[in-house]
N, C-alpha and C positions, 0 to 999 in steps of 0.2 A: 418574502425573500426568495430568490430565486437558488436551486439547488449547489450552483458554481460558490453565492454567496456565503449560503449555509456551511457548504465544505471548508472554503476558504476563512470562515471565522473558527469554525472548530480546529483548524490544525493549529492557526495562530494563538489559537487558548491553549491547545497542549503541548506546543511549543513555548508556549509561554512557563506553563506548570514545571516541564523540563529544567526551563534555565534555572526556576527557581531552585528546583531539587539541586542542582548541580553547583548551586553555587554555595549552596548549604553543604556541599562535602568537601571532595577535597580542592584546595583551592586552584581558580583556576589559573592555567599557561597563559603567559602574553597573546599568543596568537588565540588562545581561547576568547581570551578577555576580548580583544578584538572583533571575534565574531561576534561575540555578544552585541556590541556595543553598533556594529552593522547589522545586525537583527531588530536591534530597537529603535533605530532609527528608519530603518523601513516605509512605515508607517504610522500616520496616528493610532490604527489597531493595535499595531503592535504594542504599542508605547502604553495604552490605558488595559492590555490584557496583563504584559506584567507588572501594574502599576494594582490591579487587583488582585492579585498570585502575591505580591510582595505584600500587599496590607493584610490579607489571608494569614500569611507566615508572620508579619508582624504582630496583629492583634490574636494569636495564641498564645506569644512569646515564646520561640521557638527558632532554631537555625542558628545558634552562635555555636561554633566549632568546639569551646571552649567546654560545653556542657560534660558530664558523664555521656559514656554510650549509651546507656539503658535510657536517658532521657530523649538523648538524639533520637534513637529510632522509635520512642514513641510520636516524638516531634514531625518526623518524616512523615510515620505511618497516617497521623492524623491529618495533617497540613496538607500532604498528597491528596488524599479524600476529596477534602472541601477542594482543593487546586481544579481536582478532575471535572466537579460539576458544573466549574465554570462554560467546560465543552460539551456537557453531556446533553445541556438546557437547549442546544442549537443543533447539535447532530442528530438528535432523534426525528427531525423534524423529515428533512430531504423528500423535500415535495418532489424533485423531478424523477424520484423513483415510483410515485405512484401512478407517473405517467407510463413507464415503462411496459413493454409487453411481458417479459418475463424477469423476476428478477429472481433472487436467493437472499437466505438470512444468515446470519452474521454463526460459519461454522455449517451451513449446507454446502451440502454438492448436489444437480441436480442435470440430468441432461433431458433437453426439448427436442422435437421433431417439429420442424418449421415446417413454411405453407409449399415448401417443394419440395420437400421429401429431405433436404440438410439436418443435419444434426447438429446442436449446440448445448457443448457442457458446460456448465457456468458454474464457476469455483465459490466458494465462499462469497458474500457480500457484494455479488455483481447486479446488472439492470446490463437489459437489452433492450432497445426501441427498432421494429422491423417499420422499412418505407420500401416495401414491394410498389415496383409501378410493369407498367407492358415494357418496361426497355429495361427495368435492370432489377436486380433481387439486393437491396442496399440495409444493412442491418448497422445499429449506432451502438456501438457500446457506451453506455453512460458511463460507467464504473466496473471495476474489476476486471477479469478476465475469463478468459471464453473459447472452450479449444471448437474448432468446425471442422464438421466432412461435411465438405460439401457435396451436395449431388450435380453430379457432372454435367457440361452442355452436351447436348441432343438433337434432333431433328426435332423434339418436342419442346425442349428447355435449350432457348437460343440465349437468355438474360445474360448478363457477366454478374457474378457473386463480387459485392464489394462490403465491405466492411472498414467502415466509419467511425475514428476516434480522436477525438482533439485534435479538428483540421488537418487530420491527412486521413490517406484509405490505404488499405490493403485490398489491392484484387486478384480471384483465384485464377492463378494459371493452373492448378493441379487441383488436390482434392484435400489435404488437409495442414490445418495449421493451427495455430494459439495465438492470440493477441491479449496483451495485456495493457491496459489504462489506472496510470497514477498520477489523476492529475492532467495535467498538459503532457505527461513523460508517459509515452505509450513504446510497447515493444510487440514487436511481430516473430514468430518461431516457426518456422515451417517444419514439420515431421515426412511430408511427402512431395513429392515433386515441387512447384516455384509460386508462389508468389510476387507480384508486385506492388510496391512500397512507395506511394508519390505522397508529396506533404510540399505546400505553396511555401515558400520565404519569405521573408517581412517585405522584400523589397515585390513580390508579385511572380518573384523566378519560380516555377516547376521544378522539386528536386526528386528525381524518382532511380530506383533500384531496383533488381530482381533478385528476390532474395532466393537459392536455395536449400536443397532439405539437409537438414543436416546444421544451420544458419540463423541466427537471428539478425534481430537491424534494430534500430531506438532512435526516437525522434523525439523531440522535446520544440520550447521555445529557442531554442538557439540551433534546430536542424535537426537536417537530417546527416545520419552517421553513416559508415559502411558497415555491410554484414559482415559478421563473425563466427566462427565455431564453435557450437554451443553443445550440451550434453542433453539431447531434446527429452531421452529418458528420466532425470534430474528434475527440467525443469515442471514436466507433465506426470511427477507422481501423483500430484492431487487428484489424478482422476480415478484412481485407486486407492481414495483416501492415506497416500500417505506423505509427507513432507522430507525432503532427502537434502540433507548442507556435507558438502563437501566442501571442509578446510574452511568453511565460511566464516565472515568477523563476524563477532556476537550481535553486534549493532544490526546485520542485515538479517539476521537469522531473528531476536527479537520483533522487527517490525513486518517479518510473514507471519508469528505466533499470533501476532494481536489482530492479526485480521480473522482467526478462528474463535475467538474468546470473546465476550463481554467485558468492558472494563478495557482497561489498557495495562501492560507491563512496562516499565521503565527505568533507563540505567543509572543510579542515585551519581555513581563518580563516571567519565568521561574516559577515563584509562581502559574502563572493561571492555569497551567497544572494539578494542583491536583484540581482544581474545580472541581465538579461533576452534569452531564448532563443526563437529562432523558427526554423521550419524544418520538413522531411517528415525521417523518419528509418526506415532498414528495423528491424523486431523482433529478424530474425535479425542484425543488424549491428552491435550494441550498441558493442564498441569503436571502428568505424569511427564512430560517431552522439558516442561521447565523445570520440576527436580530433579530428572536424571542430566542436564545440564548444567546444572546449578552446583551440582554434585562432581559431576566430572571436573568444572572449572574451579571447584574451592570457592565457590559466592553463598554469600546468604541473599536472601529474600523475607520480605515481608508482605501478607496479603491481608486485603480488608473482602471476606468473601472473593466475588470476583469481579466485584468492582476496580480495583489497581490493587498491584503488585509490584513492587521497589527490590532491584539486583542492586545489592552494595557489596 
């Protein structure tokens, strides 16, 4: 299997694990039901992942509303577990990180000194692949995110720094920045002077940007966007181990948490996800950063070690 592959089965298992939790709590909104019902249809992945997550939940006997509580969340607890290793069997794999030049593990931070004197911090759970040639210094982010100082052109160092992630690049017009890659959904942050932001369209059009400091930009399959004001402070705590949510819905602030942890964290009902979350939190602290959030917001949780953990 090829790493795209790898990834994209693992999210549609714990996408899959999710719907199942959530539809064992509280029930769901039309417009919910809906998504659902567009998620499953999707694909045949999709369709035979909850089709295994469902028979999981089925043959424990477990997910009828109607149960005691005490029964319910042992139901969760257990049923969650078994759900999880439907994705754990294919994530562990990720061949195209062994190709990688530099990567990090899952809750490192780590910074590199590249073959020109640049600097690359790579946050939690990133892969860089360097394709240095005589005409340009071109680094790929496989995954994650990656802040750069670049070392500047010179009479010696004539190349352009570009940086390469899910069919588009960022190239440096200045000296430092962060890109991040989720997926096809990559974001660019300038901290110092400009970069430039080009990404092809489906139709073969060049869409390109100057982002500056102070600025982000986000490109996906459906395009490229225009830059924005961003709090580059905020977003580039992690390189001082720490994780900063201002006023953030719970939903986005859980799925930064899980990128430092083992295991997965997940929200049982679909309502807590607009809750909103603020606060400084250490990297290495993660469980301490979900009780004191747990706590602030009135949620309980359930954990199996640190294999999943269930906000209800």
């Amino acid at each position: 299997m090829t790493d795209n592959t790898n990834s994209q089965l693992d999210r549609i298992n714990t996408e899959a694990a999710e719907w199942v939790i959530r539809r064992g709590g509280d029930e769901l909104t039309l417009e919910e039901q809906q998504s659902f019902e567009i998620w499953r249809s999707i694909s045949p992945l999709h369709e035979a992942a909850f089709c295994r997550a469902s028979n999981l939940w089925s043959d424990l006997d477990v997910g009828s509303r109607k149960k005691k509580n005490r029964r319910q969340q042992t139901a969760v607890y257990v049923t969650a577990t078994g759900i999880l290793m439907l994705g754990i069997g294919v994530s562990w794999l990720e061949p195209g990180r062994w190709f990688a030049d530099y990567t990090t593990s899952t809750g490192e931070i780590r910074t590199v000194q590249l073959n020109d004197g640049s600097l690359a911090e790579l946050d939690t759970h990133a892969a860089l692949t360097l394709r240095y040639t005589a005409k340009e210094r071109r680094v790929i982010v496989v995954e994650g995110q990656a802040y750069f100082t670049v070392a500047p052109l010179s009479e010696a160092e004539h190349r352009p720094f570009v940086v390469d992630a899910a069919g588009g690049t960022a190239t440096a017009l200045g000296t430092q920045f962060m890109v991040t890659r989720n997926g096809s959904d990559v974001d660019t942050t300038v901290t110092e002077h400009t970069v430039r932001v080009t990404r092809e369209d489906r139709d073969g059009t060049l869409q390109s940007v100057v982002v500056s400091e102070g600025q982000s930009v986000h490109f996906s399959r459906e395009g490229l966007n225009d830059p924005h004001a961003v709090s580059t402070t905020t977003l580039t705590a992690w390189r001082s181990g720490q994780l900063v949510f201002d006023n953030e819905p719970l939903s986005v602030v859980i799925a930064r948490l899980n990128l430092y942890r083992h295991g997965r964290i997940v929200l049982a009902k679909r309502s807590l996800a607009r809750l909103r979350v603020s606060g400084v939190f250490d990297c290495k602290d993660i469980e301490g950063a979900l009780t004191t959030i747990s706590q602030e917001l009135h949620v309980k949780t359930i954990s199996v070690g640190m294999l999943i953990t269930i906000v209800y």
